[in-house]
Backbone as a printed PyTorch tensor [residue, N CA C, xyz], in Angstrom:
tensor([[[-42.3160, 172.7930, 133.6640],
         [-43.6370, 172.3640, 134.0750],
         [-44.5580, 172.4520, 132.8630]],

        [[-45.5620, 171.4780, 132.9090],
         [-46.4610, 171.9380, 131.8650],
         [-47.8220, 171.0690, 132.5220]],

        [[-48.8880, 171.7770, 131.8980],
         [-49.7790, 171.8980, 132.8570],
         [-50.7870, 171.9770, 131.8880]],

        [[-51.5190, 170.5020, 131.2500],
         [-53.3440, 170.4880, 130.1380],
         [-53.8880, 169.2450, 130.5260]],

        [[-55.0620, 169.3400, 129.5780],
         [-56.0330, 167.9220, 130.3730],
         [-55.5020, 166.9040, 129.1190]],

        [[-55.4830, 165.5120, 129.9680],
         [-55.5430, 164.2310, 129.7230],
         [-55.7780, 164.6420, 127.8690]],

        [[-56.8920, 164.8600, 127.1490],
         [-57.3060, 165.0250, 125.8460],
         [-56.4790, 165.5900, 125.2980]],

        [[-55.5900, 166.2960, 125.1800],
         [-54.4320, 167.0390, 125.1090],
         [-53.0550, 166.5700, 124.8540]],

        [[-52.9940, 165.3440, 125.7000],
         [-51.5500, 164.7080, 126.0250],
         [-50.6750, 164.4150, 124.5240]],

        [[-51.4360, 164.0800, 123.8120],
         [-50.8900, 163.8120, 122.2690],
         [-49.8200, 164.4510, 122.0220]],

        [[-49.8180, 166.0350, 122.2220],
         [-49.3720, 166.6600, 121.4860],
         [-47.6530, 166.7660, 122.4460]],

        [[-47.5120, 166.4240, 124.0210],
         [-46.1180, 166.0000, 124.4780],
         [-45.6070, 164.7890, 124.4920]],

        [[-46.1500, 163.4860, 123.3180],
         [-45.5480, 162.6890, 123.1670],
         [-44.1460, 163.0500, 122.6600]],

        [[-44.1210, 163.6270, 122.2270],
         [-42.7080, 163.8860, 121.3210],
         [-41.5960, 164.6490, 122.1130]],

        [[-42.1450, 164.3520, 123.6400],
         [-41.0370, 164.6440, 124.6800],
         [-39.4790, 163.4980, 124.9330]],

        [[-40.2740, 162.3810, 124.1490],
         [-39.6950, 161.0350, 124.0920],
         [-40.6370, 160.0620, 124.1580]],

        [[-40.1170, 158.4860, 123.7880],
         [-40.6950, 157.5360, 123.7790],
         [-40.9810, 157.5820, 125.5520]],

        [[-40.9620, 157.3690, 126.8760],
         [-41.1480, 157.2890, 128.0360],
         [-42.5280, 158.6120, 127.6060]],

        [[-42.6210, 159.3460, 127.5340],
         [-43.9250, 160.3270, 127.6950],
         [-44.6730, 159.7770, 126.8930]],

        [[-44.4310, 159.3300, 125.3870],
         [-45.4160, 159.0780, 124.5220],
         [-46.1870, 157.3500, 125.3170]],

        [[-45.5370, 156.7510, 125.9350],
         [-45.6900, 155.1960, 126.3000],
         [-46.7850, 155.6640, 127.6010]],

        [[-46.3940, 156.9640, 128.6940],
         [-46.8910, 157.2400, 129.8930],
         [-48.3080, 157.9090, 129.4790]],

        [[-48.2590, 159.0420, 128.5770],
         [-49.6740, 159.4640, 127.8650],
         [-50.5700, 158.3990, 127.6610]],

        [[-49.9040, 157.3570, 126.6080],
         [-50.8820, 156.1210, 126.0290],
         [-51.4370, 155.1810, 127.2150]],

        [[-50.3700, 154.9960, 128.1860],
         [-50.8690, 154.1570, 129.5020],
         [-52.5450, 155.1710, 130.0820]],

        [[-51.9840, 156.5690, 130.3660],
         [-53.0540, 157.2070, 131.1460],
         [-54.4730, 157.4560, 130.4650]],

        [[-54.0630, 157.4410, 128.8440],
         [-55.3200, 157.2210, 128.2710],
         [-56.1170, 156.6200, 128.0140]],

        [[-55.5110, 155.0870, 128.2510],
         [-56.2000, 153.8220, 128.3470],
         [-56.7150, 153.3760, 129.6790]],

        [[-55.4860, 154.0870, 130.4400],
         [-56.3350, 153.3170, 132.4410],
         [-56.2200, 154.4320, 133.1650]],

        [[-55.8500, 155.1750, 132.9120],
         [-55.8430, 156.0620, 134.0060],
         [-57.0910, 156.7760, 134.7260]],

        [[-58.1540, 156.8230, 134.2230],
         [-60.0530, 156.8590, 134.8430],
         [-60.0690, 156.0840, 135.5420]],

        [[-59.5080, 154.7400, 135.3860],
         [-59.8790, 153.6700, 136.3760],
         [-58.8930, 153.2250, 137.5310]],

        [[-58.0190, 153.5720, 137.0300],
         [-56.6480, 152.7990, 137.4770],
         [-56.4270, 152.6110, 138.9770]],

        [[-56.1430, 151.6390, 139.5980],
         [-56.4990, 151.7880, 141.1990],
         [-55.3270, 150.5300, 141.1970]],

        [[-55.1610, 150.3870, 142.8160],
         [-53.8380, 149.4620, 143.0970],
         [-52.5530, 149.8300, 143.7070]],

        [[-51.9950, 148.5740, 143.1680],
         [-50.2430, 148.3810, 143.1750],
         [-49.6400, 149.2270, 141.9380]],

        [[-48.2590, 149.7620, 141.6990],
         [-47.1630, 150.1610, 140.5500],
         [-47.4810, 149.6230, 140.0300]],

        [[-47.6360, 150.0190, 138.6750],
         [-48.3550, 149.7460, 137.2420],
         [-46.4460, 149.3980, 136.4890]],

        [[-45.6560, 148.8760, 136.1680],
         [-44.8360, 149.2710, 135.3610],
         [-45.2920, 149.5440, 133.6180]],

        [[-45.3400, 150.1060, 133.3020],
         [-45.8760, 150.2810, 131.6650],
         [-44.5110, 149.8300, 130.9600]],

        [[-43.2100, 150.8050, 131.0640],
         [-41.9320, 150.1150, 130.6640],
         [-40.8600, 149.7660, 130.9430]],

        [[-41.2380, 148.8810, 131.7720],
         [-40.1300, 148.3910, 132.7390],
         [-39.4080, 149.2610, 133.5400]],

        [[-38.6170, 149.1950, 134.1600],
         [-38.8020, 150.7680, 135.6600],
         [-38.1440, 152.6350, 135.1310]],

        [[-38.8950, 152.3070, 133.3610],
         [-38.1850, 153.6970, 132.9910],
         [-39.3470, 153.9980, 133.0770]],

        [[-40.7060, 153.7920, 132.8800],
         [-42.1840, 154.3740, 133.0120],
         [-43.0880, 153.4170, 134.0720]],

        [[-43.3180, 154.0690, 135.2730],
         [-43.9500, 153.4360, 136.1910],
         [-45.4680, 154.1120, 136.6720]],

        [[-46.0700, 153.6330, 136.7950],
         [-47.5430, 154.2730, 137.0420],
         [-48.1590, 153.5010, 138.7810]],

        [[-48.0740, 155.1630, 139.0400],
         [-48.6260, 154.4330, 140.7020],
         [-49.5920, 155.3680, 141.1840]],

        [[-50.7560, 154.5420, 141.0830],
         [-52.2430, 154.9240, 141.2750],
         [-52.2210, 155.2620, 142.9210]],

        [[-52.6920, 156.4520, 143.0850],
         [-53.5230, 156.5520, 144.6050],
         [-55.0370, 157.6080, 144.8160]],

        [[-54.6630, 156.8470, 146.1810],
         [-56.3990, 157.7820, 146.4600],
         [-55.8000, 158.6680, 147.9820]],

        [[-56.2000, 159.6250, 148.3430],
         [-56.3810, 160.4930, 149.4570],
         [-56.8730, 161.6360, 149.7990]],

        [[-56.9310, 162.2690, 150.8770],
         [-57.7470, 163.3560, 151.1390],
         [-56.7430, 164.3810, 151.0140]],

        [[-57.1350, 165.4740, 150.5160],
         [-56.1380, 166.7880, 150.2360],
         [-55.6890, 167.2300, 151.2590]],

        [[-54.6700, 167.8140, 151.6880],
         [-54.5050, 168.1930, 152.8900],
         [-54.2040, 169.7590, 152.6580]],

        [[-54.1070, 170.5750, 154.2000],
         [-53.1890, 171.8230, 154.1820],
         [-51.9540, 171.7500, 153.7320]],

        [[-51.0420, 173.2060, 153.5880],
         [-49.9920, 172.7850, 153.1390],
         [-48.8720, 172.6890, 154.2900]],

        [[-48.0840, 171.7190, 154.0200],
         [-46.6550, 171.5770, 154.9530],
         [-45.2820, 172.0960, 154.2110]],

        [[-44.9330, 173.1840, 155.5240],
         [-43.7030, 173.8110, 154.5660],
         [-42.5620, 173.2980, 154.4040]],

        [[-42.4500, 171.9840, 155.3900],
         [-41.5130, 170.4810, 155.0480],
         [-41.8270, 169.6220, 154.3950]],

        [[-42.3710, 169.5890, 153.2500],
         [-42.8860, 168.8000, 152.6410],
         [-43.2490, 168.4560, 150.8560]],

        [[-41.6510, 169.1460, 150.6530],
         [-41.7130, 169.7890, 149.2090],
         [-40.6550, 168.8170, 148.9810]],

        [[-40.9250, 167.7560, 147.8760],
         [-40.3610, 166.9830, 147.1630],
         [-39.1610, 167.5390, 146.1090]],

        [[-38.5560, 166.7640, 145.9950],
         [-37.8000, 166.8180, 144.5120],
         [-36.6450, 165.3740, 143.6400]],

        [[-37.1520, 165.2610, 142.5970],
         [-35.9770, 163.6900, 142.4050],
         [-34.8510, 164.3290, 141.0230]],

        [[-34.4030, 163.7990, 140.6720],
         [-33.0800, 163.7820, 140.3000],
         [-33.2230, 163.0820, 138.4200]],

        [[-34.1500, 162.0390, 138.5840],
         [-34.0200, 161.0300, 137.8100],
         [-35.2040, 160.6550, 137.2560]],

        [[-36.3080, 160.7060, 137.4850],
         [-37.5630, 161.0770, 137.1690],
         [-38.1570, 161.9730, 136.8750]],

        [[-39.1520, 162.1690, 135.6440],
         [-39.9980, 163.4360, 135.5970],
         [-41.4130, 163.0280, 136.3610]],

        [[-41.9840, 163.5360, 137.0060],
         [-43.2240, 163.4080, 137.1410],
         [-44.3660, 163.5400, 136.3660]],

        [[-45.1540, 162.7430, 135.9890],
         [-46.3390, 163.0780, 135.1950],
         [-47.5230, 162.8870, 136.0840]],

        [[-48.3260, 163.9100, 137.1440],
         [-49.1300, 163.6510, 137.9280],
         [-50.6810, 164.1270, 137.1070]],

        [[-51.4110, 163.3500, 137.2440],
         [-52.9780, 163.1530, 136.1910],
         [-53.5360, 162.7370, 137.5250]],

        [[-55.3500, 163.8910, 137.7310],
         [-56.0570, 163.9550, 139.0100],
         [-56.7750, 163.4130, 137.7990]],

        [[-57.8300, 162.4660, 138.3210],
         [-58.5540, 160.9980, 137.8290],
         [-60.0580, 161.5520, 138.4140]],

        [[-59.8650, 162.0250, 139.5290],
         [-61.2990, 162.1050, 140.3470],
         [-60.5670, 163.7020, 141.4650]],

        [[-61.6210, 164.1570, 141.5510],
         [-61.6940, 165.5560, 142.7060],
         [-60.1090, 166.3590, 141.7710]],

        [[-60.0460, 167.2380, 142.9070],
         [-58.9570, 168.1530, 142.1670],
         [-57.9720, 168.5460, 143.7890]],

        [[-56.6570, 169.1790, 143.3200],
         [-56.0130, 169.7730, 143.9150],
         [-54.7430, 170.6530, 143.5810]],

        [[-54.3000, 171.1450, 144.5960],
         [-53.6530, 172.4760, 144.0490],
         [-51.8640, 171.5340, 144.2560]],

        [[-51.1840, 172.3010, 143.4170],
         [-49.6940, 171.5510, 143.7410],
         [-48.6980, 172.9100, 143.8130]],

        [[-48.2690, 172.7820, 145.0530],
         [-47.3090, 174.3330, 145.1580],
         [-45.8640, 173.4580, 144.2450]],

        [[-44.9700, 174.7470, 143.5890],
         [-44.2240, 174.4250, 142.3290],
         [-43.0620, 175.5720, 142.8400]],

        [[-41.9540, 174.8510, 143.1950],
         [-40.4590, 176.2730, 143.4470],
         [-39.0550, 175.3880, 142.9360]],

        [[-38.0800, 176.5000, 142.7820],
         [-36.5260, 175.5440, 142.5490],
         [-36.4000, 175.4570, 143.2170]],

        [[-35.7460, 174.3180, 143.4920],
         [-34.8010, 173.4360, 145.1100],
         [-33.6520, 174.4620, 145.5210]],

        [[-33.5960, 175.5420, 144.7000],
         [-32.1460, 176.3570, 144.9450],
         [-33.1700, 177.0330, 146.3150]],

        [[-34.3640, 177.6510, 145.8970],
         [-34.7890, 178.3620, 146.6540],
         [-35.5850, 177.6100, 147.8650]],

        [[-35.2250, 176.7990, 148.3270],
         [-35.8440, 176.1090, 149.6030],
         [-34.2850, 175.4580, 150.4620]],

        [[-34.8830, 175.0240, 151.6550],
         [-34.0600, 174.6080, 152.5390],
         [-33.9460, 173.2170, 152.4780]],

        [[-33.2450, 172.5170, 152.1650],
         [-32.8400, 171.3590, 152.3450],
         [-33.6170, 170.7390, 154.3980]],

        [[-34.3130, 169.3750, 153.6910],
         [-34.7840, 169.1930, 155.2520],
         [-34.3880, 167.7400, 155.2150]],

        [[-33.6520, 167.3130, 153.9110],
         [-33.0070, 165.7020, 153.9320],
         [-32.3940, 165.4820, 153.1920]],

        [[-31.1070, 164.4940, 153.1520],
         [-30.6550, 164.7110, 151.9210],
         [-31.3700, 163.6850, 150.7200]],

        [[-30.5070, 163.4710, 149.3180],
         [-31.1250, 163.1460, 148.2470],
         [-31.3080, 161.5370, 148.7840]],

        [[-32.2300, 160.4850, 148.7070],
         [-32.4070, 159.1310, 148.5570],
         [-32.1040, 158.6950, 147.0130]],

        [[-31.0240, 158.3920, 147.0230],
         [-31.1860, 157.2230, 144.9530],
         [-31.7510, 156.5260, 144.9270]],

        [[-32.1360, 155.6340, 146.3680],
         [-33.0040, 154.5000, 146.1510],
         [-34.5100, 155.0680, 145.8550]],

        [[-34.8530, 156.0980, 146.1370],
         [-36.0250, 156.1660, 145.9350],
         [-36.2510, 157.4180, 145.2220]],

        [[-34.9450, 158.1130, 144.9790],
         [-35.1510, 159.6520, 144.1760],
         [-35.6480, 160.2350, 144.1930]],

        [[-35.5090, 161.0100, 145.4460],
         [-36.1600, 161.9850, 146.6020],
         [-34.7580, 162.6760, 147.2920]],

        [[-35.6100, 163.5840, 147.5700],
         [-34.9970, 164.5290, 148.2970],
         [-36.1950, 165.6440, 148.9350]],

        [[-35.9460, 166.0460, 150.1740],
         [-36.8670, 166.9810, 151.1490],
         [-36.8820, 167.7180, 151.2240]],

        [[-37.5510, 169.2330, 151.0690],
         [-37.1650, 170.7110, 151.0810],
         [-38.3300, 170.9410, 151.8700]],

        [[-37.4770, 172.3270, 152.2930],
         [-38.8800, 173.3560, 153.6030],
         [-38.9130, 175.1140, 152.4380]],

        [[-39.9840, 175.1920, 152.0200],
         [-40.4260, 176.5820, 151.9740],
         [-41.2230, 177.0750, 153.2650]],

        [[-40.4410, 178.2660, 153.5590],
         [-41.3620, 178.7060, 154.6000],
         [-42.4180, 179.5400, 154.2720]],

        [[-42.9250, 179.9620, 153.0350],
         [-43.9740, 180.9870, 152.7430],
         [-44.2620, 180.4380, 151.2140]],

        [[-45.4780, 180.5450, 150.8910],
         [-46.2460, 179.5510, 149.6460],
         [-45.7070, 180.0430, 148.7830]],

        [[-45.5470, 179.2890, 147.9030],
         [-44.9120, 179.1980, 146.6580],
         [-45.6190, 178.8520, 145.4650]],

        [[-45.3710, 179.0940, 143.8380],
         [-46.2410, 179.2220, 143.0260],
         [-47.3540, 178.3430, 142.5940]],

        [[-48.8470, 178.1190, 142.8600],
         [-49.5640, 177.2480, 143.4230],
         [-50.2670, 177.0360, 141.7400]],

        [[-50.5440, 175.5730, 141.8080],
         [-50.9850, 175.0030, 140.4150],
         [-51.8770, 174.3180, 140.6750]],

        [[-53.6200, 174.4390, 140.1990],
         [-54.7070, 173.9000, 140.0740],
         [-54.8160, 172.7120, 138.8690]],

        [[-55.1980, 171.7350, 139.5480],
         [-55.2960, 170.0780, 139.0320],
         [-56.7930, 169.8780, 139.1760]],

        [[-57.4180, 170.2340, 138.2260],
         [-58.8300, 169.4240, 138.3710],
         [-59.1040, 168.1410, 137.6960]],

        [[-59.8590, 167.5650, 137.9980],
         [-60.2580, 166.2010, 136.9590],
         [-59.7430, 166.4490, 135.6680]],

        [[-58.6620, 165.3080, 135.2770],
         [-58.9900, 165.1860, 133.9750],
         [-57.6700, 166.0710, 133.4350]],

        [[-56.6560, 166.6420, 134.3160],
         [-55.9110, 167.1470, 134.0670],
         [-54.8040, 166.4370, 134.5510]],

        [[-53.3920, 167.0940, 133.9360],
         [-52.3990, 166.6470, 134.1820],
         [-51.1180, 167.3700, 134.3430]],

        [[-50.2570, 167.3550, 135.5260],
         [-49.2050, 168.4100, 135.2670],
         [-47.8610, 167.4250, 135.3440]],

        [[-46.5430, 167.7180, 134.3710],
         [-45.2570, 167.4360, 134.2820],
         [-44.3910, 168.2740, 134.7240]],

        [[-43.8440, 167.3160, 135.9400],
         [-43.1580, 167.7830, 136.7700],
         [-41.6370, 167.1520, 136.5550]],

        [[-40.6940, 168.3620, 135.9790],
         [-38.8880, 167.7970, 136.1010],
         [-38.2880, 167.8160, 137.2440]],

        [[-36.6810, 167.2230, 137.0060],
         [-36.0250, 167.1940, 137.8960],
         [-35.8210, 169.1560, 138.7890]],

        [[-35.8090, 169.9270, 137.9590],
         [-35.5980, 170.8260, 138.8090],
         [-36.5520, 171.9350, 139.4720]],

        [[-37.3840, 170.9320, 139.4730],
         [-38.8970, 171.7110, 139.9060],
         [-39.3870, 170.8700, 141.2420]],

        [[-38.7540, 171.1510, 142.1920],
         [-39.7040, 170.6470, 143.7910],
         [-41.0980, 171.1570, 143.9580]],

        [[-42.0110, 170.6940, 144.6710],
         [-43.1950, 170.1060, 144.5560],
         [-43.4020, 169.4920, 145.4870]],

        [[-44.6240, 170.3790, 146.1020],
         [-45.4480, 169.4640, 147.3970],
         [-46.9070, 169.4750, 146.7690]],

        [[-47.7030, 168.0970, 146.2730],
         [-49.2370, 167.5460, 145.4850],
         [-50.1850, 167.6130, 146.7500]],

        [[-51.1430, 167.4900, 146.6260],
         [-52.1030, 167.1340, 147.1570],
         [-52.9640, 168.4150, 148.3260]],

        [[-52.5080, 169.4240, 147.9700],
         [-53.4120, 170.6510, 148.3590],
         [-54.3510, 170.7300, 148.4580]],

        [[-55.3440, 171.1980, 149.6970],
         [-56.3340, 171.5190, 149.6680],
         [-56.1100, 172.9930, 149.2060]],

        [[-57.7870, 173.2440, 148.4270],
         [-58.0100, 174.5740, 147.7790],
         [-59.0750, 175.3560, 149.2230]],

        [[-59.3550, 176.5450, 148.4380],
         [-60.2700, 177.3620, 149.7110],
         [-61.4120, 176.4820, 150.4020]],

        [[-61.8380, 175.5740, 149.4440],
         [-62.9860, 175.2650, 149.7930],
         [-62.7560, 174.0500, 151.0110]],

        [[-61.4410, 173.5850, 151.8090],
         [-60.9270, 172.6390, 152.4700],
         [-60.8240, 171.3930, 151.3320]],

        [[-60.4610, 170.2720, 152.1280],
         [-60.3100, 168.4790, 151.9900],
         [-61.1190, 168.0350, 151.1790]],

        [[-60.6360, 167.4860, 149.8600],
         [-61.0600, 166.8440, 148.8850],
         [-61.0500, 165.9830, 148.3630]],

        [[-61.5090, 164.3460, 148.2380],
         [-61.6220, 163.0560, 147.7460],
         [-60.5800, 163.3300, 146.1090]],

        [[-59.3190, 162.5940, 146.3270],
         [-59.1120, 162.4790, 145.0860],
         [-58.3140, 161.2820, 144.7140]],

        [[-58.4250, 161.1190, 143.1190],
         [-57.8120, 159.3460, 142.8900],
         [-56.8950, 160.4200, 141.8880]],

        [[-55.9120, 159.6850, 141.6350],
         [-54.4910, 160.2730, 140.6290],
         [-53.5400, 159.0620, 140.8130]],

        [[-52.9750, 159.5170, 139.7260],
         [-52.0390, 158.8200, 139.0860],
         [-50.8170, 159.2280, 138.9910]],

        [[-49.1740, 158.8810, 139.6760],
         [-48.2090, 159.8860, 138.7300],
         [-47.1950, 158.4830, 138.1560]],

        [[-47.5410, 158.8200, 136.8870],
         [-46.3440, 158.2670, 136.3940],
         [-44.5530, 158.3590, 136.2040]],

        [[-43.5430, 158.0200, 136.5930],
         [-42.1940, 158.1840, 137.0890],
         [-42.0180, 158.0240, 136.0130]],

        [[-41.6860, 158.8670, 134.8990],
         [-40.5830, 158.4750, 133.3890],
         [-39.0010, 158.8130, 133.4670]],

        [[-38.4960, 157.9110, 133.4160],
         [-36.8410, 157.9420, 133.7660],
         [-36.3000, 159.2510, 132.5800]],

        [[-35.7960, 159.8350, 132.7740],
         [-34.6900, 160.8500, 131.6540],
         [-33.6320, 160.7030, 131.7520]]])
């Protein structure tokens, strides 16, 4: 995991060409970026803009892919992203290739990561992940971005 603001990104280009291409995309559109899948490089770096309200957390509802890193960048409002290994959760589906996913249940919170504006966290294959947390203060307006970089 790694976890700095947008101004910052420079310095994990050299994770590979897919991070250095996904940084340069978010630094150029990612404030604005709204829509449909962005492809930046053809379906090894994909950028897919959304907007929603933060929610509570669901303990079925912890992601994980295989084949993608996540690069999730909060654009507007903030939220918290709970962060565990897939060893340590329950399987609640199996893996999708078509869509490179897979479903896990934590039943008790797990290590919780603050996303405010303007920040960005990289998320690997062996790091499951449920986004869009509400913090103490409840439900929060937010626009983000995560870009899918193939590894």
């Amino acid at each position: 995991m790694v976890l700095d603001r947008l101004s910052e990104s420079f310095r994990y280009e050299a994770l590979g060409p897919g991070f250095a291409a996904a940084f340069a995309w978010l630094r150029r559109h990612g404030a604005t970026a709204a829509g449909a899948p962005v492809a930046v490089d053809d379906d090894r770096v994909v950028a897919r803009p959304g907007a929603y309200e933060t929610h509570p957390r669901d303990p079925e509802r912890f992601e994980c892919h295989r084949r993608y890193a996540d690069v999730q960048f909060v654009a507007e409002g903030e939220e918290f992203v709970e962060v565990a290994p897939p060893d340590a959760l329950r399987p609640v589906a199996p893996y999708d290739p078509a869509g490179d996913i897979a479903w896990f249940a934590a039943d008790e919170p797990r290590e919780a990561v603050f996303l405010p504006a303007g920040s960005f966290l990289v998320l690997w294959p062996h790091e499951a992940h449920q986004p869009g947390l509400s913090g103490p203060g409840g439900p929060c307006s937010v626009r983000k971005v995560v870009v899918k970089v193939l590894l």
